[in-house]
C-alpha positions as CSV (number, residue, x, y, z in Angstrom):
1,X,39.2,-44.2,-2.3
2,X,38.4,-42.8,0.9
3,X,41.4,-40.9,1.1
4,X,41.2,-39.4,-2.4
5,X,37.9,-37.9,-1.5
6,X,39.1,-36.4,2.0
7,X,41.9,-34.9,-0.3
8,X,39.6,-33.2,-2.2
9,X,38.2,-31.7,0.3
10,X,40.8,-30.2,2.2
11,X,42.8,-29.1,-1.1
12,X,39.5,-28.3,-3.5
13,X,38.7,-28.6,-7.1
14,X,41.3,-27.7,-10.0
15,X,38.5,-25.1,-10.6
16,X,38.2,-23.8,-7.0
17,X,42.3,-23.6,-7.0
18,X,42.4,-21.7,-10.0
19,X,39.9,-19.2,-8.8
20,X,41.9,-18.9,-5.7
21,X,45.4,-18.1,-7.5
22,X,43.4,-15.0,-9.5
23,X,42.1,-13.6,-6.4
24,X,46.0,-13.4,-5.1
25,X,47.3,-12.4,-8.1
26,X,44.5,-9.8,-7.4
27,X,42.4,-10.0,-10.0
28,X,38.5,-9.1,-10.1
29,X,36.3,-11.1,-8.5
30,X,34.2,-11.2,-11.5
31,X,30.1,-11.2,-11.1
32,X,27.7,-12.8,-13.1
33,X,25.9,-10.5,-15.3
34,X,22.6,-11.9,-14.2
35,X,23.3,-11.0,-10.5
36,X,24.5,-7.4,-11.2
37,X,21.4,-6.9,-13.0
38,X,19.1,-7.9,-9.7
39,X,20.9,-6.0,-7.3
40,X,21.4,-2.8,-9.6
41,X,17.4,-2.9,-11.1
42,X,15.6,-3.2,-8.2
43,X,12.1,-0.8,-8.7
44,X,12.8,3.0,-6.9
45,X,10.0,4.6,-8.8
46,X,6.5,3.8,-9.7
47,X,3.8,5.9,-11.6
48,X,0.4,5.7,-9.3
49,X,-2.5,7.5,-8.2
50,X,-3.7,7.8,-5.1
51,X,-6.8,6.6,-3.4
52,X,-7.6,8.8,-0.2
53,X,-11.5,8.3,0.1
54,X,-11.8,8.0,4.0
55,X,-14.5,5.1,3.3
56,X,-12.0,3.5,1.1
57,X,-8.7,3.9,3.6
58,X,-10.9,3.7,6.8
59,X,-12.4,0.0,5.5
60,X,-8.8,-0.7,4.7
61,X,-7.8,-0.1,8.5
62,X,-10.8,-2.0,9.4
63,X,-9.5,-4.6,7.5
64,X,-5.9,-4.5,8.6
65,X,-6.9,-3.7,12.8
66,X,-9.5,-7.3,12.7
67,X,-6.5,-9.1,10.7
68,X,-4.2,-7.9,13.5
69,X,-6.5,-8.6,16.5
70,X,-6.4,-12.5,15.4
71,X,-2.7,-12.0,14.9
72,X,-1.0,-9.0,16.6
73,X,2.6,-10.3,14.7
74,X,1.0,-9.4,11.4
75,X,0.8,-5.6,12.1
76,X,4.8,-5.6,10.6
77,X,3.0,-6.6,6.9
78,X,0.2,-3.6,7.0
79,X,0.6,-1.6,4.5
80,X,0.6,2.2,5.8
81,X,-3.2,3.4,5.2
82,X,-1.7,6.4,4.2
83,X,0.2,5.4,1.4
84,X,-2.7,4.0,-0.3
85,X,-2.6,4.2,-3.9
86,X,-2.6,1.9,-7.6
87,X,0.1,1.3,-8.9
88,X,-0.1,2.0,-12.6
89,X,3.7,1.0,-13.9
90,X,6.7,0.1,-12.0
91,X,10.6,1.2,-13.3
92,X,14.6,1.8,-11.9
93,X,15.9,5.1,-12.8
94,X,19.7,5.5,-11.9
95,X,19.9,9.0,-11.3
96,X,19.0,12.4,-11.4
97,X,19.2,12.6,-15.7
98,X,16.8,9.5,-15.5
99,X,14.2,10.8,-13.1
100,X,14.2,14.1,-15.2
101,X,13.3,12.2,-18.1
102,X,11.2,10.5,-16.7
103,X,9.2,13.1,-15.6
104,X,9.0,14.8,-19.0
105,X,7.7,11.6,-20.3
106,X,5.0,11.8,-17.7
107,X,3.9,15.5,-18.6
108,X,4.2,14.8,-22.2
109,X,1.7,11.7,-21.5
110,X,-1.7,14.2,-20.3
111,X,-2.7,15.0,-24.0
112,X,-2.5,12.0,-24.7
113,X,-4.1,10.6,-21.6
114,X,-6.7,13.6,-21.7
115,X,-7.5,12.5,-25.3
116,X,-8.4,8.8,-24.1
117,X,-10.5,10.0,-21.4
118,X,-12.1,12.3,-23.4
119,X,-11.5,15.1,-20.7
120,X,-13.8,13.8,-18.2
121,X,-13.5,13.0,-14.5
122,X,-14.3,9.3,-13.8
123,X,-14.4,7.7,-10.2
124,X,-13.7,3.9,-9.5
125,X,-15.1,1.3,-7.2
126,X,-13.6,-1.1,-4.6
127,X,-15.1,-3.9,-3.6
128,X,-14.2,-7.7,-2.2
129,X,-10.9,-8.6,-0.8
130,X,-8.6,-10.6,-3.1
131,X,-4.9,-12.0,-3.0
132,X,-2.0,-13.1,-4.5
133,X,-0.6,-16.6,-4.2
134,X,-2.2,-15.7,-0.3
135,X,1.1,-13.7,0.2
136,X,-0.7,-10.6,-0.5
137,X,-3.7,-9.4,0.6
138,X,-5.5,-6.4,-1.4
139,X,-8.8,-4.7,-2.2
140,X,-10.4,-4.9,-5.9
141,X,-11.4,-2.4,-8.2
142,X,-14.9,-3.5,-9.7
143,X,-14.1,-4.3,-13.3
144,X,-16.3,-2.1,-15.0
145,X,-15.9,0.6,-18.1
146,X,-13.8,3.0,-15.6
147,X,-11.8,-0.2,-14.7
148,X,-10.9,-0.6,-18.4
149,X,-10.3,3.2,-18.6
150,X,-7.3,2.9,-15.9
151,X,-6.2,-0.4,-17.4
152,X,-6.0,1.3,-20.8
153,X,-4.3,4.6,-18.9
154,X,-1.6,1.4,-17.5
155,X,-0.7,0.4,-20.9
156,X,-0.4,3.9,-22.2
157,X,1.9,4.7,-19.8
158,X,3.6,0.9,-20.3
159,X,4.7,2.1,-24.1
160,X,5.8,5.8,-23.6
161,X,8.2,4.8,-20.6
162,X,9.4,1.5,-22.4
163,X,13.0,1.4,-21.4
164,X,12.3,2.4,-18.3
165,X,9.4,0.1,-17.0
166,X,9.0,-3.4,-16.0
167,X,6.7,-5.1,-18.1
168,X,4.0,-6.8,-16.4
169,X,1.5,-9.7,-17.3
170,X,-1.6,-9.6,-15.9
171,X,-1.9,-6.6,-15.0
172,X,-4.3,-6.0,-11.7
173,X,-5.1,-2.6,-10.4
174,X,-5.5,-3.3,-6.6
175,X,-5.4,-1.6,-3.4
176,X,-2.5,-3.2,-1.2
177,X,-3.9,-4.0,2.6
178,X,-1.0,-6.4,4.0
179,X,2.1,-7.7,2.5
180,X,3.9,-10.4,3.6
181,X,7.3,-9.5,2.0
182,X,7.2,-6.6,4.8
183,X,7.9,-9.4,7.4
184,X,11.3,-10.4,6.0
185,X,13.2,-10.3,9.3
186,X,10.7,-10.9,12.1
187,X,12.3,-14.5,12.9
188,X,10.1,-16.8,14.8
189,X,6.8,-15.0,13.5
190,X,7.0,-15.8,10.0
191,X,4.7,-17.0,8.0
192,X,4.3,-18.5,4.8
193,X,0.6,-17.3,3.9
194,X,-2.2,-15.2,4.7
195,X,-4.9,-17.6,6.2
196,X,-8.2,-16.3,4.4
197,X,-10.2,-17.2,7.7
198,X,-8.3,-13.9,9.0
199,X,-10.3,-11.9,6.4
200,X,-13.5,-13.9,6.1
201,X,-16.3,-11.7,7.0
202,X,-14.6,-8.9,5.1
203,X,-14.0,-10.6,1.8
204,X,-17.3,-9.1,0.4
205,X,-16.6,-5.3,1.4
206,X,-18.3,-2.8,-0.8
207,X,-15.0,0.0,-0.1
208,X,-16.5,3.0,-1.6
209,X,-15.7,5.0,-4.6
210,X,-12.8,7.1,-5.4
211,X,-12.2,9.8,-7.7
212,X,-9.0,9.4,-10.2
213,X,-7.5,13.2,-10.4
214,X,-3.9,12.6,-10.9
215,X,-1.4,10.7,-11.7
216,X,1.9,10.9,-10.2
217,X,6.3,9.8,-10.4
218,X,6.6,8.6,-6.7
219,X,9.9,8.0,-5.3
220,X,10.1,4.5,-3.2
221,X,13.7,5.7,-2.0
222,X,13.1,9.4,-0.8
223,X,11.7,10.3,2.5
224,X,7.8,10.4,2.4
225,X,6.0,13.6,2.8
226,X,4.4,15.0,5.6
227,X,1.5,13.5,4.9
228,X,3.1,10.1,5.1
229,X,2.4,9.4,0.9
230,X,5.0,8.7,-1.2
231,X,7.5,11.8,-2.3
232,X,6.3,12.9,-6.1
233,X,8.7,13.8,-8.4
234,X,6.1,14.8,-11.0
235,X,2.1,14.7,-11.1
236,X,-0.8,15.3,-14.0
237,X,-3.9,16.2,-13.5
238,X,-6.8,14.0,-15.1
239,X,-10.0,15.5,-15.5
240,X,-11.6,19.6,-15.6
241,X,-11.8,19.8,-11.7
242,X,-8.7,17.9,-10.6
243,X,-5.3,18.5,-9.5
244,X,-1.9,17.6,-9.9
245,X,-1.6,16.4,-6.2
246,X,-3.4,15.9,-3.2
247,X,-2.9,16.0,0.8
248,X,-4.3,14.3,3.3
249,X,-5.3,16.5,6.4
250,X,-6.3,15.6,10.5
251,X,-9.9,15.6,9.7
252,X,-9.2,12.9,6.7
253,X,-7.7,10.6,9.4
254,X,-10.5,11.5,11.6
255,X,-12.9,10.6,9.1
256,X,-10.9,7.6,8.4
257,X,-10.7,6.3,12.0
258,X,-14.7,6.9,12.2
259,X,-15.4,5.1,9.2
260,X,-12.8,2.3,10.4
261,X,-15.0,1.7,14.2
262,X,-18.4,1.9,12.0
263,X,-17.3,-1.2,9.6
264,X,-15.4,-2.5,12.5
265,X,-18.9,-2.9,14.8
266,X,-21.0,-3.9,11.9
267,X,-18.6,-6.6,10.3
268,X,-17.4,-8.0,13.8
269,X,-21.3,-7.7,15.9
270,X,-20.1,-5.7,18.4
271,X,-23.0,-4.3,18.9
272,X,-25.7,-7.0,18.7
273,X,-25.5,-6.3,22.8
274,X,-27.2,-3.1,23.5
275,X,-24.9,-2.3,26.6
276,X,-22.4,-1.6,24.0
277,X,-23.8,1.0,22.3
278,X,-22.5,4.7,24.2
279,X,-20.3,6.7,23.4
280,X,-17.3,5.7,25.7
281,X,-17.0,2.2,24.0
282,X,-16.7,4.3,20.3
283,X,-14.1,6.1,21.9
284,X,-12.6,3.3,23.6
285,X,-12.3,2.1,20.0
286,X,-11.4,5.1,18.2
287,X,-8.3,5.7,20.7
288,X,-7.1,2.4,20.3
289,X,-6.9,2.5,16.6
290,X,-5.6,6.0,16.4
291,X,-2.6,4.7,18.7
292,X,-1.8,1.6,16.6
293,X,-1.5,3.6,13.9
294,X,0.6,6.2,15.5
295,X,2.9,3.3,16.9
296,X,3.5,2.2,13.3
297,X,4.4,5.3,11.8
298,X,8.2,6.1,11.7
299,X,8.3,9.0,13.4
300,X,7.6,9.9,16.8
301,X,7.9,13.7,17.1
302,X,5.4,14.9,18.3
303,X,2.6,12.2,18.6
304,X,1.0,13.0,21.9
305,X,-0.1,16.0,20.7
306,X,-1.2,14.4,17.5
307,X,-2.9,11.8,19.5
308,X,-5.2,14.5,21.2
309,X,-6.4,16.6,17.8
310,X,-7.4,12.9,16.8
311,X,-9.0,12.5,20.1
312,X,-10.9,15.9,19.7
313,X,-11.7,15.5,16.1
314,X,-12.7,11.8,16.2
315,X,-15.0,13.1,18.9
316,X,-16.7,16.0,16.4
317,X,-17.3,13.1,13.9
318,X,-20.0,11.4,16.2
319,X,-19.0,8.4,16.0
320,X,-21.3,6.6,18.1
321,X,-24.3,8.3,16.5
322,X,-23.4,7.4,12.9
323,X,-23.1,3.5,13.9
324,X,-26.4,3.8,15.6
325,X,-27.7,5.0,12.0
326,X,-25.7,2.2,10.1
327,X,-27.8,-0.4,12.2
328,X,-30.6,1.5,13.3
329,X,-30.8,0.4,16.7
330,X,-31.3,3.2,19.8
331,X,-29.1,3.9,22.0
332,X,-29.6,2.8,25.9
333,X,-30.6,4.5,28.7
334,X,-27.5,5.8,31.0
């Protein structure tokens, strides 16, 4: 008995043997039809607007730099703050025809989109921290008659691109902070979940509000624009006073960085000790932010001098000053 199954072993199955006397003969290695369809439909576009409030993104990197200071390994699953958008539908197009087409769909979709928002500008609000399955961790959009407004935008834009989307259940418009897919090959630092005790004394954030204007075809494959926001293939405009697109400048990440050392001191105490409170320590903190987020960026041309036209802007913003206000304590004597 023991021998038979040693044999068996060594020599295979009948099935295995057959398999190997195609592949000499050289026949095709034949693929399941279920794997071809994985690899080949992976998402490479996504319809989304973007959310570039510097309250909104500088809370996010308030969020993302506290999260980081408990764990420095979890910097590789921050989202970049300036990617920060809703996603509205998700979709693979397989070439140049498809994204075309796509993009026709998308222009042909503002009457229709105009008509259900009745020409208007609307603005959305962020608030509390939320997650999925504690493998993602994202800001909320307060679920209130503009929430429904996107949603029913979503599933608009779900039935003129059927074909090319992925359907979704559930659908959730969030804000993406940290992502723990992003930390697929970081070895001896992975993790299996996001501890909510990282997050704690943000998980009641009021974000801000943010101002839906367009909605665009971003590319998940191309190289990002300058700006460091997704490459769009083709935008609409929502609203009278709105635009296709939008950039984000020095003086948004400025703003952004300011905002980010305000919520920073207030949600964290820093300053319950007076001796705290100059300006040095704000632009202790300021520098050290503006250089994480530098390091994280993929390129590198450049950043020195980037560095210092943060430096000199971060300083214009007063940031000191405005935390003083937030808290309303004075400053001490030095």
């Amino acid at each position: 008995m023991e021998t038979e199954v040693k044999a068996k072993r060594r020599h295979g199955t009948k099935s295995n043997k057959k398999k190997r006397e195609k592949r000499k003969k050289g026949e095709p290695n034949l693929v399941k039809p279920t794997e071809h369809v994985k690899k080949n439909n992976r998402p490479n576009y996504f319809i989304g607007t973007r959310f570039c409030n510097p309250e909104i993104v500088g809370k996010i990197l308030a969020v993302q730099e506290h999260v980081k200071s408990q764990l420095h390994f979890l910097a590789k699953a921050c989202v970049p703050i300036e990617t920060t958008h809703v996603t509205l539908a998700v979709m693979h197009l397989e070439d140049d025809c498809a994204v075309e087409k796509a993009s026709t769909i998308l222009q042909e979709c503002k009457h229709k989109i105009s008509n259900q928002l009745e020409n208007t500008d609307f603005e959305v609000k962020v608030k509390d921290l939320g997650h999925f399955r504690h493998q993602v961790l994202f800001a909320k959009l307060e679920e209130d008659d503009n929430f429904q407004k996107l949603v029913e935008v979503a599933q608009l834009l779900q039935s003129e691109f059927q074909g090319f989307v992925r359907e979704r259940d559930n659908f959730q418009p969030h804000l993406t902070i940290l992502k723990l897919s992003k930390m697929r090959h970081t070895g001896k630092n992975k993790i299996k979940k996001i501890d909510s005790g990282l997050y704690r004394n943000f998980a009641k954030l009021h974000f801000g509000k943010q101002s839906i204007q367009s909605i665009e075809l971003l590319s998940m494959v191309k190289k990002k624009q300058p700006d460091g926001y997704y490459f769009s293939e083709s935008g609409i405009s929502i609203g009278e006073n709105s635009s296709s697109n939008s950039t984000w400048s020095i003086d948004d990440w400025a703003e952004s960085v300011a905002v980010c050392c305000i919520t920073t001191a207030l949600m964290t105490h820093e300053y319950n000790n007076q001796s705290n409170l100059n300006a040095l320590f704000a632009d202790n903190l300021a520098t050290n932010i503006i250089n994480s987020c530098l390091a994280s960026t993929t390129s590198a041309a450049g950043m020195e001098e980037k560095l210092q036209k943060f430096r000199e802007t971060i300083r214009s913003q007063d940031v000191s000053k405005r935390i003083e206000q937030e808290i309303d304590l004075q400053p001490p004597d030095v």
